[in-house]
N, C-alpha and C positions, 0 to 999 in steps of 0.2 A: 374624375376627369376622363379616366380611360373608358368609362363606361359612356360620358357625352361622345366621345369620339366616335364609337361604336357603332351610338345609335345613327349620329348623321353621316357615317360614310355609306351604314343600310338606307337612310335613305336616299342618298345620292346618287346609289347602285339602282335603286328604283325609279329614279327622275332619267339616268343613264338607260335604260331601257326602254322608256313612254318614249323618249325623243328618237329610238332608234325603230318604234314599233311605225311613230307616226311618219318619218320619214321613211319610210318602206312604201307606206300609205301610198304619197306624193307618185314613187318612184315608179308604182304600180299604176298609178292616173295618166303619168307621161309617156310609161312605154306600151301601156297598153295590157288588158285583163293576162290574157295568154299568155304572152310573153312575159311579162310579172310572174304568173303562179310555174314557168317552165324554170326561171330562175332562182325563185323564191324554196320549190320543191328541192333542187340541187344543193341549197346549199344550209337543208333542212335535214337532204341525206348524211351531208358531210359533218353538220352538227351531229349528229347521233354517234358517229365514230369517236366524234372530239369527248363529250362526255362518257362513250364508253370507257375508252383510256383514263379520261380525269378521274373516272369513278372507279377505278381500278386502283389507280394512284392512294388515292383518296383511303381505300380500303387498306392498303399497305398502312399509309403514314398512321393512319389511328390507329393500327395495331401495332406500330411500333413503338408508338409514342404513349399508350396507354396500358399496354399488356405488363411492363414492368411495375406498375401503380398497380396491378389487382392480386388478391391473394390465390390468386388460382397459379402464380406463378412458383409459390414456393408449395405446392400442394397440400393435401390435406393434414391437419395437423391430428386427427384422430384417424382410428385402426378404420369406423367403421364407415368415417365422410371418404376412403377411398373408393367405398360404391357410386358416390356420388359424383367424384370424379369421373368414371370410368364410364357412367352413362352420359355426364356432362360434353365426353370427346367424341362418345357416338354420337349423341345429339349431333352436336358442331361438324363431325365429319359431314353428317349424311346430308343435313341442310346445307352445308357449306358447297357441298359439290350439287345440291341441287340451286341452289342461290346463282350460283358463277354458268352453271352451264344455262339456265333461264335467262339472267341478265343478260350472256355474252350474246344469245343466240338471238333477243329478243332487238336488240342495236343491230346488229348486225343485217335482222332479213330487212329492219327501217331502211337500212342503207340501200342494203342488195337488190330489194325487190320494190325500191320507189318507182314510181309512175311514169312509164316511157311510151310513148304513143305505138307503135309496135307493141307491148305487152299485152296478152290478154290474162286476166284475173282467172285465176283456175279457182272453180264452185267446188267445193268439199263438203257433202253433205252428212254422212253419217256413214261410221265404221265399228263393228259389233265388235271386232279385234280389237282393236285398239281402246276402246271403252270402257272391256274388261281389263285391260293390263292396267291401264292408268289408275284405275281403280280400287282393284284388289291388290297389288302393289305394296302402294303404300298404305291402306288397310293391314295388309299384314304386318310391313315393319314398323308403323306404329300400335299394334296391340304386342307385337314382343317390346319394345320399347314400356312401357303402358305395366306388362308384368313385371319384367325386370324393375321397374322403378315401383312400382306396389311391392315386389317382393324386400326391398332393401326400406321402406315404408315400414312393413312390417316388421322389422327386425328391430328399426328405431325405437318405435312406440311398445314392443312386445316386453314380457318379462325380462329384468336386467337380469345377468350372471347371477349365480350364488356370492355374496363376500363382494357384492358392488357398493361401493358407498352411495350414502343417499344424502342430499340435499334438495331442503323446502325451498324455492322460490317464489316468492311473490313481489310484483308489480304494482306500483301506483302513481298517481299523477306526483311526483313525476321523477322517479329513483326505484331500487330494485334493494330489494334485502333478501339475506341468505339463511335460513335456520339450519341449524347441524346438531344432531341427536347429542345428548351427552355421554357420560359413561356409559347409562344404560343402554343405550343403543337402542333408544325409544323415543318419536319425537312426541310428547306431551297433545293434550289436546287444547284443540282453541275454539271460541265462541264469538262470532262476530262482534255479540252485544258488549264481550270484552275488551275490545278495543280501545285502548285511553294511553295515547301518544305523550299527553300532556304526564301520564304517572308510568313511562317507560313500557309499558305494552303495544306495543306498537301493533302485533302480529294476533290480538285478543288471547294469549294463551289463559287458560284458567286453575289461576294462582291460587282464587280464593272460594270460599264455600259461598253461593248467592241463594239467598229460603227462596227470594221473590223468583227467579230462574229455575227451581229447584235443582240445582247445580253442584258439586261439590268439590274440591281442589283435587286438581292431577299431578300426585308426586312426580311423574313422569316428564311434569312442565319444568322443572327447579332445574334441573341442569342444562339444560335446552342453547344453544348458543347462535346469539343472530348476529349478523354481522352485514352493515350498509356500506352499498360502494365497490367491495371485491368480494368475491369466489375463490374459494383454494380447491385445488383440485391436485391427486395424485398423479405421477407419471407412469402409463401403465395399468393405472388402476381402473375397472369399469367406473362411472357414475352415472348417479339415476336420479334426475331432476324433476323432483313433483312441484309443477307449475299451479300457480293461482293468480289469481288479480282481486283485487280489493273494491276495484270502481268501475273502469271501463273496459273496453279489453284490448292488452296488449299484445308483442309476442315477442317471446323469445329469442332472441337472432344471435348464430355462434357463425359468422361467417370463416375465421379459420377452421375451425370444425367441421364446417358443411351442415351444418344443424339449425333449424329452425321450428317453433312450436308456438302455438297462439295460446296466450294467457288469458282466459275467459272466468268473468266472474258467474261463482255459484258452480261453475264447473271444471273440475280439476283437468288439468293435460300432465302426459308425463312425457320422457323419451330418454334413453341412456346411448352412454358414447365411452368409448378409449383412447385420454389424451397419448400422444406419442412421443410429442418433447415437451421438456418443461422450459419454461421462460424463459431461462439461458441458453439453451438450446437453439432455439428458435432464433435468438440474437446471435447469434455467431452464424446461421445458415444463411441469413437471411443480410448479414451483417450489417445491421441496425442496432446499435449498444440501444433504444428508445424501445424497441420494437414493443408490445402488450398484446395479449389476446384481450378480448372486446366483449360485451352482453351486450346488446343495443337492439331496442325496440324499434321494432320491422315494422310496424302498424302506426298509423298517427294517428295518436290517443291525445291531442290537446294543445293549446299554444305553448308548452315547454317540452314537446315530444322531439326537439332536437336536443336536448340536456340529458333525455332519459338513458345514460348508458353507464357502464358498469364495468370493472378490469377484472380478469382474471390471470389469478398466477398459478401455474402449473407448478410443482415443486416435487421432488421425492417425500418417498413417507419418512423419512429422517426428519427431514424439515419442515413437511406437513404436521408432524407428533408436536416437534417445538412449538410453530404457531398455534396449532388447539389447546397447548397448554399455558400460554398467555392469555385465551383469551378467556375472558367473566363469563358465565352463566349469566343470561338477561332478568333472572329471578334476585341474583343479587344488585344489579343496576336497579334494578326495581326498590328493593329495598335492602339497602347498604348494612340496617344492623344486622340484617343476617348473616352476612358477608363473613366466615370464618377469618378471612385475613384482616376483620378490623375489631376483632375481638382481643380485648386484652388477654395474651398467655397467663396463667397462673403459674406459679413462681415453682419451679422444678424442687422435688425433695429428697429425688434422688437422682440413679443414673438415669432413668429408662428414658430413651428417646422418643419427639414429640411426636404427635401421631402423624401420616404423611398428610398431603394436598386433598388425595382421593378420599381416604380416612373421614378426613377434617369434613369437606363435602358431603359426604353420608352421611354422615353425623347431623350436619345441619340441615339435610333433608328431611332427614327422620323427626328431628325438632319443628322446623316448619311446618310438616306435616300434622304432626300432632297437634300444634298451636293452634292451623285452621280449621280443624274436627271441629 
């Protein structure tokens, strides 16, 4: 209903304007050409004052009204999106005072220097001084601009830290999953042709020996940990995000972070960052007990590319340790009897304690492995 109202009060406002263009018309027929365009000019100058001010207004109210809705207000949540901030304010400084003092100046000579029969128009042909300045200017401040932001580019994209954690990403129509290395600290390999959703492989990793691919299983896959829907990420800790896409190409988008990166298929993207608070954190700063970092695809990749996003929780590595060790290896989602925790224990015959989690895991690597030779 609000939205009918909308529509017909726009066009109302446009019926309110034909009648007020075509009586001008009329007004101009009866008083005559001249005297019409002496009157019509005056109060064309005075128009331009009126919008300048409204437009002035106008620029206030939406940045009042808007600036607390955007995350540029609680700044960047990673070490290294505060580069991005900081070119963000030069940005906005320098345009902004180039915006205001164009605008003001540009209303203003409408006004000042409208058409008055005394006035003669002064011809300004061409000025080699001023040519250069306008010129080379901002030439210059936009190629230091131009570095500065290739140079903070390149620190994105470039090798992460020593001791950064790593996380697989990839994108598909229309949701986002996370692989995380296992114990070994190895993420497995994967083969397109492996890919079978429908038997838990979501990601192709290669489980199994294939003659016809001549293929063989990568121990390296059995611990491998994927996980749909959130990201964990340490506080503190560097992370380094090897991007893929499976179908079309997405991107990346970490708006509190300052980060963004295009998911393209067949060809890997990377980029690493340093969260700075973790999730509750950020709720208490920002004081939203709701508040979530976000993954959300920058690119529209298909008619469900507004569903395509994803939470992240920032957490200490306390609490990061806990959550990786709930979660399954996607080799035993795949197949359950390999699963050491659904193995029946054999009956103790003496003291000696059972073997641990990680133990138990080896163990049934090593068997798998062997199984699929």
């Amino acid at each position: 209903m609000s939205m009918f109202f909308t529509v017909a009060a726009f066009f109302l406002i446009v019926i309110v304007i034909f009648q007020i263009a075509k009586a001008t018309e009329y007004v101009s027929v009866l008083k005559g050409e001249e005297q019409s365009f002496k009157q019509s000019n005056k109060v064309n100058g005075v128009l331009m004052i009126v919008f300048l001010i409204l437009g002035l207004i106008g620029v206030y109210w939406c940045n009042k009204l808007l600036y607390p809705r955007m995350t540029f207000r609680e700044g960047s949540a990673s070490i290294e999106g505060e580069q991005v901030d900081k070119l963000f304010w030069i940005t906005l400084i320098l345009t902004g005072i180039v915006f205001f003092a164009t605008q003001i100046l540009l209303f203003w000579f409408a006004f000042r220097y409208q058409y008055k029969e005394n006035r003669k128009a002064f011809y300004f042909p061409h000025n080699n001084t001023m040519e250069i300045i306008w010129t080379s200017v901002p030439t210059i401040v936009l190629l230091i601009m131009i570095v500065y932001g290739l140079r903070s580019w390149f620190l994105f994209t470039g090798d992460a830290p020593k001791g950064a954690m790593q996380i697989e990403v990839t994108g598909h129509q229309f949701g986002w999953e996370f692989r995380y290395p296992g114990e070994d600290g190895v993420f497995g390999k994967k083969y397109f042709k492996d890919i079978d959703p429908a038997n838990s492989n979501t990601l192709g990793l290669i489980w199994q020996d294939n003659a016809a691919l001549k293929q063989k299983a990568d121990p390296a896959t059995f611990d491998d940990i994927i996980i749909s829907g959130t990201m964990y990420l340490v506080k503190n800790k560097p992370v380094e995000l090897l991007i893929n896409s499976q179908d079309v190409i997405h991107d990346v988008g970490l708006p509190q972070f300052r980060m963004k990166m295009d998911a393209v298929p067949g060809t890997p993207t990377r980029l690493w960052f340093t969260p700075k608070y973790t999730t509750e954190e950020m709720r208490k700063i920002t004081g939203n007990p709701h508040y979530t970092y976000e993954l959300a695809c920058d690119q529209l990749c298909g008619n469900g590319h507004y569903s395509m996003r994803a939470v992240i929780e920032v957490v200490t590595q306390q609490e990061y340790d806990v959550i990786m060790a709930k979660q399954k290896p996607a080799y035993f989602r795949a197949f359950p009897d390999k699963d050491p925790s659904n193995q029946q224990p054999a009956a103790a015959t003496d003291s000696t304690a059972a073997p641990g989690a990680a133990t138990a895991l080896r163990a049934a690597h090593d068997t798998a492995a062997l199984a699929l030779r």
